[in-house]
C-alpha positions, 0 to 999 in steps of 0.5 A, spaced: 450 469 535 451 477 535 456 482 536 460 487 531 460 486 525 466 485 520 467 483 512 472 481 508 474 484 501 478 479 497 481 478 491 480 470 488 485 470 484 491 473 489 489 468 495 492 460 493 487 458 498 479 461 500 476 456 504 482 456 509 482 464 509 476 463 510 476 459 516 482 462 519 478 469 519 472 466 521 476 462 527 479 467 529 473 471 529 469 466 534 475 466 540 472 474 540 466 472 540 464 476 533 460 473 528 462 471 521 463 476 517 460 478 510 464 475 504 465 479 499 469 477 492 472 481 488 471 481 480 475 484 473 470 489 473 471 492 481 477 491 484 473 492 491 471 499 492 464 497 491 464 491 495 469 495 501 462 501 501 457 495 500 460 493 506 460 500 510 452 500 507 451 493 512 454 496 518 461 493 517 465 497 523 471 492 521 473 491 513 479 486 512 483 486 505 486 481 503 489 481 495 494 485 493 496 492 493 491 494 487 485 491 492 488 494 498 486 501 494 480 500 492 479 498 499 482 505 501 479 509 497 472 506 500 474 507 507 477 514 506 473 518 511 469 513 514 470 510 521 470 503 519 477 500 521 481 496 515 485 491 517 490 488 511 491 481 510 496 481 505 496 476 498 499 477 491 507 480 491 508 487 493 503 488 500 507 494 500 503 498 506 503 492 510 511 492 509 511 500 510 507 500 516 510 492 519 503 488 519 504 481 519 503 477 513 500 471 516 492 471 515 491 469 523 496 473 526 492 479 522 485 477 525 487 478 532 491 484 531 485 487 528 481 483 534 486 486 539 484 494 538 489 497 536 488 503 531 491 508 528 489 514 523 494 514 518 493 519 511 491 517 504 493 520 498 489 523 493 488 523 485 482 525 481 477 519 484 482 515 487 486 514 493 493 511 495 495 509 501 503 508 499 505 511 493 504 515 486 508 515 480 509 518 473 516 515 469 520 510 470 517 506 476 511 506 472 514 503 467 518 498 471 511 496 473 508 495 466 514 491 463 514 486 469 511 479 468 504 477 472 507 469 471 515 472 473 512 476 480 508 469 482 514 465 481 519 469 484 516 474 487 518 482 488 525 480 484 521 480 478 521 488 478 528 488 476 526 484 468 522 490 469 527 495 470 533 493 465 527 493 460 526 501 460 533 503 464 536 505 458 531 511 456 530 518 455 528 522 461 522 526 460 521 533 460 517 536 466 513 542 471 512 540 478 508 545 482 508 544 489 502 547 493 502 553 488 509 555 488 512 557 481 514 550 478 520 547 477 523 545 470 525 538 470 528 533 466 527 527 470 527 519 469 521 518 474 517 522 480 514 519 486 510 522 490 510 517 498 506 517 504 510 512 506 518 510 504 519 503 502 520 500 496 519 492 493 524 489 498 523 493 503 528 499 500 526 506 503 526 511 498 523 516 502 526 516 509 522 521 512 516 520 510 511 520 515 504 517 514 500 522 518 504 528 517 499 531 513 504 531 507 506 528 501 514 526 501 516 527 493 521 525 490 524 526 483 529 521 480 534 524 474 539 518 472 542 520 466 547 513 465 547 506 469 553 509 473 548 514 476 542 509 476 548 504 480 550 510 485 542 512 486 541 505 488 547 504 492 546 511 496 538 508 497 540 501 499 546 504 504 540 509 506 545 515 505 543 522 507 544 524 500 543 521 494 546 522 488 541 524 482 535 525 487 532 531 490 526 531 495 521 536 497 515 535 502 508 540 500 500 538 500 498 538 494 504 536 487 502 538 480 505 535 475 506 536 467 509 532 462 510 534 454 508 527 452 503 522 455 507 518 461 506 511 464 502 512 470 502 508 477 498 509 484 499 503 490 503 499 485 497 498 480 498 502 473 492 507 471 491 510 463 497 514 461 497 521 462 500 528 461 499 530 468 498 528 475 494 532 481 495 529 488 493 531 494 493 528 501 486 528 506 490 528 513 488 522 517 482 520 513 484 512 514 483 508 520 488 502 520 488 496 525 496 496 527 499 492 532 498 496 539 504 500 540 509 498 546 511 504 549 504 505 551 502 501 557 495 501 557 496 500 549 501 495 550 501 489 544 504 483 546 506 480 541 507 473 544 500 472 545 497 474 539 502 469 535 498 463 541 492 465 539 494 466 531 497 459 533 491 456 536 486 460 530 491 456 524 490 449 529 483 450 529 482 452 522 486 446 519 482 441 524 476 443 519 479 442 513 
């Protein structure tokens, strides 16, 4: 059989079930008339870039990922600047650009938008080496992220931040400079900064309600709660998506320089990195293409959304046949 070319880059210890991804890509594949995709796992050593540009290198016009928000990263970044389309098949807790960008969380619904041809160029952002897709964050969140459990987010999924959270609520904020595109720096005292492309959280809370993924821009957003009733307020205000939130300013620029005192924990995508006095982040303006389900205010691009929930529902019979 031939035709265009796929892969799928996933993380074995996100996915409860290889061989039935398996069969629903390769299912979902062969309706289009595509032959099977090259399989490429991912290992403690790489979390998938390598595999992502191996298959760039074999002629992939098409890369699904299914892992968690670490592997879908590592995928970014091999895929930035590239014309090779990614399409996220989310596993593991967070799939925060999935929740971001509204992709379907089943597998099978996932291949036939991919197959529908729905794209969009989206930006990614930029730091030392690596790109994020989401967000970064020095502080607080990063934090939250190291005191959260593998075992609890397995068990109870995203809620598991919050034992996270209450660990480190209580801390003292850090003392920080934030230079935005080379302006003078601002002289801070916050908990966190997070620096978005896009604006959800873990459960779907819009902490940047103006991020726009392909505006050029970074969103970012520097969070100082001093006690638990300013965390209380802060969170409320976020929840309730209030035009202002107390203890929160936010500011749009391309490129965003932060300088701590002390080493600080540090995060990209959701997946910590080394701790460090400093983040330089810049954003590449439409450097990904993303399958996406094809929009309804185009007619010629209409993505009718009946019918790829059949022919993800006749991929899911077909794959379960095989088993």
């Amino acid at each position: 059989m031939t035709g265009p070319r796929s892969a799928v880059v996933v993380n074995p210890v996100k996915v409860p079930d290889l061989d039935l991804l398996r069969r629903t890509i390769v299912e979902g594949l062969a309706t289009q008339g595509w032959p099977e995709p090259m399989w490429l796992e991912t290992t403690p050593e790489d979390a998938g870039q390598g595999q992502a540009a191996q298959a760039v290198k074999d002629g992939a016009e098409l890369v699904f990922v299914s892992g968690g928000d670490g592997t879908v990263m590592a995928v970014v970044t091999a895929l930035a600047g590239t014309d090779v389309a990614l399409a996220v098949l989310p596993a593991g807790t967070g799939n925060l650009l999935a929740a971001n960008l509204g992709l379907s969380t089943d597998a099978a619904t996932g291949v036939q938008v991919a197959l529908d041809g729905g794209r969009r160029r989206i930006d990614v952002g930029v730091v030392g080496e690596q790109c994020f897709a989401v967000m970064a964050g020095m502080g607080f969140d990063a934090q939250m992220l190291e005191g959260t459990s593998e075992t609890a987010k397995k068990h109870i999924g995203w809620i598991a931040y919050v034992g996270g959270a209450l660990k480190y609520i209580r801390d003292k904020p850090m003392r920080v400079l934030i230079s935005l595109d080379g302006k003078p720096p601002l002289h801070r005292r916050p908990r966190s900064v997070i620096v978005g492309n896009v604006g959800r959280l873990q459960g779907g809370v819009r902490l940047l309600s103006d991020a726009d993924p392909a505006d050029g821009k970074l969103d970012v957003a520097i969070l100082s709660p001093r006690t638990l009733a300013h965390w209380a307020a802060l969170g409320w205000a976020v929840v309730r998506r209030q035009d202002r939130v107390p203890r929160m300013e936010t500011y749009t620029a391309e490129r965003v320089e932060i300088r701590s005192a002390r080493p600080q924990p540090r995060q990209l995508d959701g997946d910590l990195i080394e701790a460090g006095k400093s983040m330089s982040i810049g954003v590449r303006h439409r450097a990904l293409l993303l399958c996406v389900p094809q929009p309804d205010s185009d007619p010629d691009l209409a993505y009718d959304a009946s019918a790829a929930d059949r022919a993800a529902e006749e991929v899911r019979a077909a794959a379960k046949e095989a088993e």
